[in-house]
C-alpha positions as a Python dict, from the first residue, in 0.01 Angstrom:
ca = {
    (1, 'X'): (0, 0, 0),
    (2, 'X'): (-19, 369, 34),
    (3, 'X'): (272, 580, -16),
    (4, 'X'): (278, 876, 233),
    (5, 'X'): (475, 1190, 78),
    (6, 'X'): (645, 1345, 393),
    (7, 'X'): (785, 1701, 353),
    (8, 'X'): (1125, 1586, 457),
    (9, 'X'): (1182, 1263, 399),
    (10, 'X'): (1020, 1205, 66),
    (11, 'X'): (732, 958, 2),
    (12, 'X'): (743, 656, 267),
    (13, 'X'): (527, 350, 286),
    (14, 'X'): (185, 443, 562),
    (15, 'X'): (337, 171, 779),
    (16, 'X'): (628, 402, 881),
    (17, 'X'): (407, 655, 951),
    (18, 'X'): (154, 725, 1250),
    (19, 'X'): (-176, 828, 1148),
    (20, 'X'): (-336, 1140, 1387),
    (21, 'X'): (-639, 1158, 1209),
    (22, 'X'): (-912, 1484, 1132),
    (23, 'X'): (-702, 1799, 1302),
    (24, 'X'): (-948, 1957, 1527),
    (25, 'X'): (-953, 2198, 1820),
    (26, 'X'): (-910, 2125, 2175),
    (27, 'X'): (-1125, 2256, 2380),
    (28, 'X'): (-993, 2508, 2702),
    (29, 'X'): (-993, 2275, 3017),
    (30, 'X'): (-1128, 2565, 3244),
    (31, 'X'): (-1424, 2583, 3078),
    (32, 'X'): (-1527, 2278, 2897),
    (33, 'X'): (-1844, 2090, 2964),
    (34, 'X'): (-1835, 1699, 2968),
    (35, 'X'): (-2062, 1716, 2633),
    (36, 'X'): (-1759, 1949, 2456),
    (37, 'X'): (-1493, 1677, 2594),
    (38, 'X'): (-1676, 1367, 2491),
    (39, 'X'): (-1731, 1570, 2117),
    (40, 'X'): (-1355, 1626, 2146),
    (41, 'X'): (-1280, 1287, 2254),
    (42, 'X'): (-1506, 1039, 2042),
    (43, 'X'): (-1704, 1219, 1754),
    (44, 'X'): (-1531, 1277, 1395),
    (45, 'X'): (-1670, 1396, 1108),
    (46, 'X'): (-1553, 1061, 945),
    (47, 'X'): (-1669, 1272, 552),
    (48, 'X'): (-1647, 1119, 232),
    (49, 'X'): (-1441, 1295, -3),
    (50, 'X'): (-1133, 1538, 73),
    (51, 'X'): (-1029, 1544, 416),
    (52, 'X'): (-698, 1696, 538),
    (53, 'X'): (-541, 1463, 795),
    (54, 'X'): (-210, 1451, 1106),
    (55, 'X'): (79, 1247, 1001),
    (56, 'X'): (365, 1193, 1207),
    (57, 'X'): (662, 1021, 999),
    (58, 'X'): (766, 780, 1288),
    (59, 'X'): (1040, 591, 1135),
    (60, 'X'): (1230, 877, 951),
    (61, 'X'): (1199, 1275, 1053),
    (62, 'X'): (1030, 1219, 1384),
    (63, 'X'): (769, 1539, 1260),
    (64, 'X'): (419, 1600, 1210),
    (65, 'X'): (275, 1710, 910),
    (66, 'X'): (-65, 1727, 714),
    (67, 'X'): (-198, 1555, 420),
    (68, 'X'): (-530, 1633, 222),
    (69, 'X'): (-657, 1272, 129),
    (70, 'X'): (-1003, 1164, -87),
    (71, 'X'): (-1147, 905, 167),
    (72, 'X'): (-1298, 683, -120),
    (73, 'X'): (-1024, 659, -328),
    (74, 'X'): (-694, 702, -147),
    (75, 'X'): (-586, 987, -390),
    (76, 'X'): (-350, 1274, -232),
    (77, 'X'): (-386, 1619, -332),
    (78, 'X'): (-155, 1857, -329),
    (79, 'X'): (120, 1644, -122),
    (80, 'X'): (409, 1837, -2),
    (81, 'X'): (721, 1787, -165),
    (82, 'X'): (1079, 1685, 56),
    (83, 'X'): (1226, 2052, 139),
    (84, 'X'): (901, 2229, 129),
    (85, 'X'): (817, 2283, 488),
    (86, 'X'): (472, 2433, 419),
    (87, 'X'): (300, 2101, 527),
    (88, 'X'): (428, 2101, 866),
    (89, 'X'): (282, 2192, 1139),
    (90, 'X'): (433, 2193, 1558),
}
C-alpha cells in the first residue's frame, strides 16, 4: 500500500487518489504536427529514479497536486505537508 501525502487532506491511501502521471506540456493545437500530438499523446519518459508526478485526491479535496516519487523504490521526497499549498498546482 502506498500512502499518498496530499497537501490538504493529509496522507491518504493511492486508492483514493487518481494518478495523472509525468506533467508535461501540451502542445498549441494551431500548430501542432501529428508527430508532436502522438509524442504528447503516447510517449513518456517512463525514468528510473526521481520523477515528479499529477495527483488528484479524488475521494477527499477534489485538487490536484504534485508528488516527486523514486520509481524503484516507492520513496517520496519532499511530500507536502496538509496546509502547505506549495504542492498544488490548477
Amino acid at each position: 500500500m502506498l500512502l499518498v501525502p496530499c497537501p490538504n487532506c493529509g496522507p491518504r491511501n493511492a486508492s483514493d487518489m487518481s494518478y495523472g502521471g509525468e506533467p508535461h506540456s501540451r502542445p498549441d493545437p494551431n500548430t501542432a504536427s501529428p508527430e508532436q500530438w502522438r509524442t504528447y499523446l503516447y510517449l513518456r519518459d517512463n525514468e528510473s529514479g526521481w520523477i515528479t508526478e499529477k495527483w488528484y485526491c479524488s475521494s477527499g479535496c477534489r485538487k490536484h497536486f504534485k508528488l516527486e516519487r523514486h520509481t524503484l523504490t516507492g520513496e517520496l521526497r519532499n511530500p507536502p505537508l496538509p496546509g502547505n499549498k506549495t504542492g498544488g498546482h490548477k
